[in-house]
C-alpha distance (Angstrom), angle and dihedral (degrees) to the residues before:
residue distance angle dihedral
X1 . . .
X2 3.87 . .
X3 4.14 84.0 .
X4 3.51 101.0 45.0
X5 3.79 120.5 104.6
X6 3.59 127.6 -119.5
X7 3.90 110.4 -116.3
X8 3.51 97.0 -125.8
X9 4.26 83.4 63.8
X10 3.80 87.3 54.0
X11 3.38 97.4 51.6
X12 4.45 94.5 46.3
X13 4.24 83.7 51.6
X14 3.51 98.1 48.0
X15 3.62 92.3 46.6
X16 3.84 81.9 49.1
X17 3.84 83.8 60.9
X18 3.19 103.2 42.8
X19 3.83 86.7 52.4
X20 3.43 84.7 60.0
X21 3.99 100.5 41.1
X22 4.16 93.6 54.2
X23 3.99 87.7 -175.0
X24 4.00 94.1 61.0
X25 3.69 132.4 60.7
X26 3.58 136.0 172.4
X27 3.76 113.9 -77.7
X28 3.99 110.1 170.6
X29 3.75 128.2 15.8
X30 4.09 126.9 -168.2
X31 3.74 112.0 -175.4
X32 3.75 89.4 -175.1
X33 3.96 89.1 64.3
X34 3.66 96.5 38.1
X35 3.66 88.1 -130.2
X36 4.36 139.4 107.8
X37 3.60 139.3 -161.7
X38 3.63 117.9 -119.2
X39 4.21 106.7 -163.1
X40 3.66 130.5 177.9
X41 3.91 113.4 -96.5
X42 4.33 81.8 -119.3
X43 3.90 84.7 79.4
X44 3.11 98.0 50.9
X45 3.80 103.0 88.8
X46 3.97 128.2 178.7
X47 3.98 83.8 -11.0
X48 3.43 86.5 -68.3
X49 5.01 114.1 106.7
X50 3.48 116.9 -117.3
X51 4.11 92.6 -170.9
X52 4.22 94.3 133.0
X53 3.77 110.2 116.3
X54 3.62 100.6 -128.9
X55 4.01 110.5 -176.2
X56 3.83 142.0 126.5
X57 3.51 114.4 -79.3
């Protein structure tokens, strides 16, 4: 675990890209994981993601 980021440094570099990427913004976060879902502003709808994958199966 000696090369595994702390979650607070995930979270400052992917607000450094969305700063960069204007159209995307953060839409989930799981500390547990470590990880974060960057989504396209398009989703998000009335303030409110729409990131489910809806579709026939």
């Amino acid at each position: 675990m000696a090369n595994v980021p702390w979650h607070e440094q995930v979270v400052t570099f992917v607000q450094l890209v969305c700063d960069r990427l204007p159209q995307y913004d953060i839409a989930c976060e799981h500390e547990h994981s470590n990880c974060l879902l960057l989504a396209y502003n398009k989703f998000r709808i009335n303030g409110k993601w729409h990131t489910w994958i809806d579709y026939e199966r």
